[in-house]
Backbone as a ProteinNet text record, in pm:
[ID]
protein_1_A
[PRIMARY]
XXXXXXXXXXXXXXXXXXXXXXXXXXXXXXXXXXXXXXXXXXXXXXXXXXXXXXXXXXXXXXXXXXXXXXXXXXXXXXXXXXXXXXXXXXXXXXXXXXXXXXXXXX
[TERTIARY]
-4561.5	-4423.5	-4411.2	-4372.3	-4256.6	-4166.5	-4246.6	-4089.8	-4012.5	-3865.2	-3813.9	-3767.8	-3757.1	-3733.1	-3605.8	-3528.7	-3369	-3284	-3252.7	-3145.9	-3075.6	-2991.7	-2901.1	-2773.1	-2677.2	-2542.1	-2450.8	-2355.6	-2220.2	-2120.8	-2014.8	-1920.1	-1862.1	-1861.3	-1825.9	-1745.4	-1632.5	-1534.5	-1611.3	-1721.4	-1805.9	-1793.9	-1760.5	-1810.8	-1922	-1947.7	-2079.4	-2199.3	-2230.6	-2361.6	-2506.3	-2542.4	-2672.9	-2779.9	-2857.1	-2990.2	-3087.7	-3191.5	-3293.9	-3434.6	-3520.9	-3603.9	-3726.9	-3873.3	-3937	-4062.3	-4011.9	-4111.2	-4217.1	-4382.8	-4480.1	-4581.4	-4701	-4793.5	-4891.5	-4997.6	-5078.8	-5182.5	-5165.9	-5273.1	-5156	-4980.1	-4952.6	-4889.5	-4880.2	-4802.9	-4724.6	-4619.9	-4486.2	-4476	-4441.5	-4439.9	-4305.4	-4290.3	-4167.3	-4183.3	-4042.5	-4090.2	-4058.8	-4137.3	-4089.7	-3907.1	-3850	-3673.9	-3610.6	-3516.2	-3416.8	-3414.6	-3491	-3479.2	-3368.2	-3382.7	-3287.4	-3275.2	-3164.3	-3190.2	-3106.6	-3153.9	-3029	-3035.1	-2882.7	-2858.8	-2824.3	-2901.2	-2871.1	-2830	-2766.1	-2678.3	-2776.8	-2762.1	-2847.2	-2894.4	-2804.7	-2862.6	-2941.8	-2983.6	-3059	-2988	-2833.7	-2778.5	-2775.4	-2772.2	-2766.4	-2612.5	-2597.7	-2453.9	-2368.6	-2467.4	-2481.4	-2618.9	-2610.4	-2703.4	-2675.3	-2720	-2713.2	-2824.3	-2857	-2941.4	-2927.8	-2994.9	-3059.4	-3062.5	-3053.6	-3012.9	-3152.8	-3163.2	-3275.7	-3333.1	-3323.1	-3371.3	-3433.1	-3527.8	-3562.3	-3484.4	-3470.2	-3331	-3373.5	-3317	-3346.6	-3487.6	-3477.1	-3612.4	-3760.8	-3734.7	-3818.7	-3937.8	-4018	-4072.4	-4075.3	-4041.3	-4032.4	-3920.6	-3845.9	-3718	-3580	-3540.2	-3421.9	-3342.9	-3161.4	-3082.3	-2965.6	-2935.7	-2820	-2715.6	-2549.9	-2468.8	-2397.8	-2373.7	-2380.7	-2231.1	-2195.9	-2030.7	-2054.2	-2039.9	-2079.8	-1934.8	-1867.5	-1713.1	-1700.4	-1783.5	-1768.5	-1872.6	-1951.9	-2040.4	-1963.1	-2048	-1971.5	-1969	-1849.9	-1805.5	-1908	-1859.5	-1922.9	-1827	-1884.9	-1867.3	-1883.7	-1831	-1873.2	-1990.8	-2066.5	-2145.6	-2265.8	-2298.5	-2366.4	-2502.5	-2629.3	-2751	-2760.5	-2783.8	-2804.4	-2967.2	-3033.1	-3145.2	-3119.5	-3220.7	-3198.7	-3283.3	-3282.1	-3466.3	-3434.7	-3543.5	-3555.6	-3700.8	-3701.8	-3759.1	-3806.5	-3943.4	-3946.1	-4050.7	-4119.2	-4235.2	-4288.2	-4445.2	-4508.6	-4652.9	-4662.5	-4827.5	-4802.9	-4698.8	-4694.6	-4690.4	-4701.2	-4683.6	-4595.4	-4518.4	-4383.4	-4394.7	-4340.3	-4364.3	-4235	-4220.1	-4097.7	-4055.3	-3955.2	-3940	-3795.1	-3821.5	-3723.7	-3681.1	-3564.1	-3539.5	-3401.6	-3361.6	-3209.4	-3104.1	-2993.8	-2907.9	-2819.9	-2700.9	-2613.7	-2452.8	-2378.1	-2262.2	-2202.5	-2065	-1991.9	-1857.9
4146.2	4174.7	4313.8	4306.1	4462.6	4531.8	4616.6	4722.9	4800.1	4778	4818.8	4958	4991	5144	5140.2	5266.4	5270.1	5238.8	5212.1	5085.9	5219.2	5288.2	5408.4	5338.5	5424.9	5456	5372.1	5325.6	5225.3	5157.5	5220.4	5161.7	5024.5	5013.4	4881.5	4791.7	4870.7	4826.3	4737.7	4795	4777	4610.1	4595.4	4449	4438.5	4588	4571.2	4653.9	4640.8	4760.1	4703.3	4759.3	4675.6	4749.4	4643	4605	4560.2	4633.7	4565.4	4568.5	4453.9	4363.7	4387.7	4450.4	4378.2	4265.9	4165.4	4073.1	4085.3	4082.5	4093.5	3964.4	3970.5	3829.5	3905.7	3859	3888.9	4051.4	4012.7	4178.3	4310.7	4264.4	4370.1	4366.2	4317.2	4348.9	4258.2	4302.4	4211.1	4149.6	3987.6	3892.4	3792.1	3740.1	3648.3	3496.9	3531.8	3408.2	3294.9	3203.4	3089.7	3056.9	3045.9	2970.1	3137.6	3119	3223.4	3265.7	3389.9	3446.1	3460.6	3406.7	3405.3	3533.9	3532.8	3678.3	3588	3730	3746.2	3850.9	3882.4	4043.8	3997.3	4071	4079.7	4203.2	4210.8	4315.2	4385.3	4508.8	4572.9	4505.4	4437.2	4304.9	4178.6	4149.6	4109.3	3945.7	3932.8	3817.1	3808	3693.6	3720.4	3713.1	3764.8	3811.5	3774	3738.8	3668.5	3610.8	3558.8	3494.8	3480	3408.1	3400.6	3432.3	3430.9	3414.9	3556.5	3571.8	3721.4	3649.6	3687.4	3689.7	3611.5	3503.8	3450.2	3461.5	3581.7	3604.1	3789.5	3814.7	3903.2	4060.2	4146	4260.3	4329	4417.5	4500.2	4457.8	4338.1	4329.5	4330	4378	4407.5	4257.3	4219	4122.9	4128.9	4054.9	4013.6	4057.9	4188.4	4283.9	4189.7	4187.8	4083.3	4168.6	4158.4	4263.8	4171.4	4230.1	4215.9	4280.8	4247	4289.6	4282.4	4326.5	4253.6	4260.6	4133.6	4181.8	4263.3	4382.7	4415	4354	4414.1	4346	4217.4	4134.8	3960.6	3966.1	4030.2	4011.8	3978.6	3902.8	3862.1	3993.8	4001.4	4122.1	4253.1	4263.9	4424.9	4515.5	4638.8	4771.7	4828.9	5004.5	5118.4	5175.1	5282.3	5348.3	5219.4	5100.3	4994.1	5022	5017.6	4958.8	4801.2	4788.2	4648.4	4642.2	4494.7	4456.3	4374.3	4439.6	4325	4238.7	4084.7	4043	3911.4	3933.4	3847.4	3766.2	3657.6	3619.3	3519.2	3518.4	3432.8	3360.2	3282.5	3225.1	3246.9	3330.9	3343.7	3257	3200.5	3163.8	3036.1	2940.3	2862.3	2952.3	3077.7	3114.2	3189.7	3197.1	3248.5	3410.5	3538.1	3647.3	3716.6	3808.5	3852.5	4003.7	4073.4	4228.3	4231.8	4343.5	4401.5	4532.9	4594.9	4686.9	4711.1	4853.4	4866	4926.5	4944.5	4992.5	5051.2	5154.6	5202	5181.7	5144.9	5143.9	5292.8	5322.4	5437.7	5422.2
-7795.3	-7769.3	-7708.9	-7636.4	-7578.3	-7611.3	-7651	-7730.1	-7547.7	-7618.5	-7515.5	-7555.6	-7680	-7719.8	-7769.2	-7715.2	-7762.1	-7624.3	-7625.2	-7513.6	-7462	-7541.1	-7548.9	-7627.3	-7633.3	-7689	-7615.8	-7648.6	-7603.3	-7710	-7613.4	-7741.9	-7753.9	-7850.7	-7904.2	-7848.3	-7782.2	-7690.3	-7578.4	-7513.2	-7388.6	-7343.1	-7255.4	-7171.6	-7047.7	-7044.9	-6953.7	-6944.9	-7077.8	-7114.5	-7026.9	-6992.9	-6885.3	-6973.2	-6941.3	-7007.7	-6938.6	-6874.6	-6796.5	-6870.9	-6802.5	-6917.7	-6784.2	-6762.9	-6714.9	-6794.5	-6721.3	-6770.8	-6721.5	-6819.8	-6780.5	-6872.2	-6767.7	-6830.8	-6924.7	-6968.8	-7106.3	-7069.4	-6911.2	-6888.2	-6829.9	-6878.6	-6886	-6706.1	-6620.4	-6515.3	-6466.9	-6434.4	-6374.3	-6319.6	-6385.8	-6324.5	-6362.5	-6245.2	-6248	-6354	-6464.4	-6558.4	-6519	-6537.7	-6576.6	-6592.5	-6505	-6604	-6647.8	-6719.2	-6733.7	-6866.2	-6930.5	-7005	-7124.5	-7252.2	-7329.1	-7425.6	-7469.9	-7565.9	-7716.9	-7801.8	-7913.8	-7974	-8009.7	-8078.9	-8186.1	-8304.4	-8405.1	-8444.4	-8603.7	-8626.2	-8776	-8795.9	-8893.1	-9010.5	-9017.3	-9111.7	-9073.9	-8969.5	-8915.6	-8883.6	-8891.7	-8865	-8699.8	-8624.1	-8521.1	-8491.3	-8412.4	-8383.9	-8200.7	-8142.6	-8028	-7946.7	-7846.3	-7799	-7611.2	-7510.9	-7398.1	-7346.6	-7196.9	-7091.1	-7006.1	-6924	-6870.4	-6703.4	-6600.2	-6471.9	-6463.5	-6384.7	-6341.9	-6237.4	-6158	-6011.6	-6023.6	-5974.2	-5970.8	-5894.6	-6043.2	-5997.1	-5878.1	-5798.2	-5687.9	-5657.8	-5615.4	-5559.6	-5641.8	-5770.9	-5838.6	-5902.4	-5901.5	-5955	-6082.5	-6165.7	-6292.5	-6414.9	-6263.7	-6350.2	-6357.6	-6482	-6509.9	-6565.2	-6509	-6579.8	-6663.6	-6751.8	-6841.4	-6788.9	-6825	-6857.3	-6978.8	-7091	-7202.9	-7240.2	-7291.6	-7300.7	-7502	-7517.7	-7659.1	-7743.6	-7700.7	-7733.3	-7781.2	-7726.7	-7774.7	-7866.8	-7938.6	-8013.3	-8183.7	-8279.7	-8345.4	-8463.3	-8493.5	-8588.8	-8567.8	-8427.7	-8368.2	-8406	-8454.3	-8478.6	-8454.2	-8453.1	-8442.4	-8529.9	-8485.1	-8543.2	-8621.8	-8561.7	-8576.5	-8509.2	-8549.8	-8495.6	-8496.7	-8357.5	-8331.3	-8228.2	-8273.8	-8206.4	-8122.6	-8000	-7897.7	-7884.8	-7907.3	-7848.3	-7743.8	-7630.8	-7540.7	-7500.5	-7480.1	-7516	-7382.9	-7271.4	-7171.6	-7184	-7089.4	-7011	-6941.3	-6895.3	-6792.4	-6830.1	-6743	-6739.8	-6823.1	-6874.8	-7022.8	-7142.7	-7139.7	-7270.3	-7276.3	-7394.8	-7459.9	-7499.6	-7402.2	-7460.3	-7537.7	-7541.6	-7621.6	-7561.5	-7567.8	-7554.4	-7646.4	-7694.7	-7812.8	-7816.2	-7792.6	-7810.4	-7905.6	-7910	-8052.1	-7929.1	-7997	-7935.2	-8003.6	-8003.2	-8094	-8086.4	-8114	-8047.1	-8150.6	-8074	-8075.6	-8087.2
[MASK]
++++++++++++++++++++++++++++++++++++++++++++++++++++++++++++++++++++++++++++++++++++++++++++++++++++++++++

């Protein structure tokens, strides 16, 4: 799995926090997945709190870079001053990899 680190700061209000993902295969370099990347955010308690799909075409040109816009606002019983996890989850090669990162809202 791929740690994506700390996402950064956004407030809760947010409908378009972006989130970019590169997808990579087992030796580590960027490659275009398989189909359209799914995610889910869970909330410090580890409930998931939403779910959806990640842009299925490669961002600025980039091979294997997939971006989010995330509506944070529609997430279920989102808050302020909340740590939330992000995890996404694709296909390269037939096999299923993962990347995970947190985020904070404000």
């Amino acid at each position: 799995m791929d740690e994506l680190g700390h996402l950064g700061f956004v407030s809760a209000a947010s409908t378009g926090f972006q989130i970019l993902v590169a997808c990579k295969n087992s030796s580590g370099t960027a490659t275009a997945p398989t189909g359209t990347p799914a995610y889910t955010v869970y909330n410090s308690s580890g409930t998931a709190v939403g779910t959806g799909s990640m842009g299925a075409s490669d961002h600025d040109s980039k091979t294997g870079l997939r971006r989010l816009s995330l509506d944070v606002s529609a997430l279920t019983g989102v808050a302020a001053n909340e740590t939330y996890t992000f995890y996404c989850t694709y296909v390269v090669g037939g096999n299923t990899r993962g990347a995970k990162g947190v985020f904070q809202t404000v």
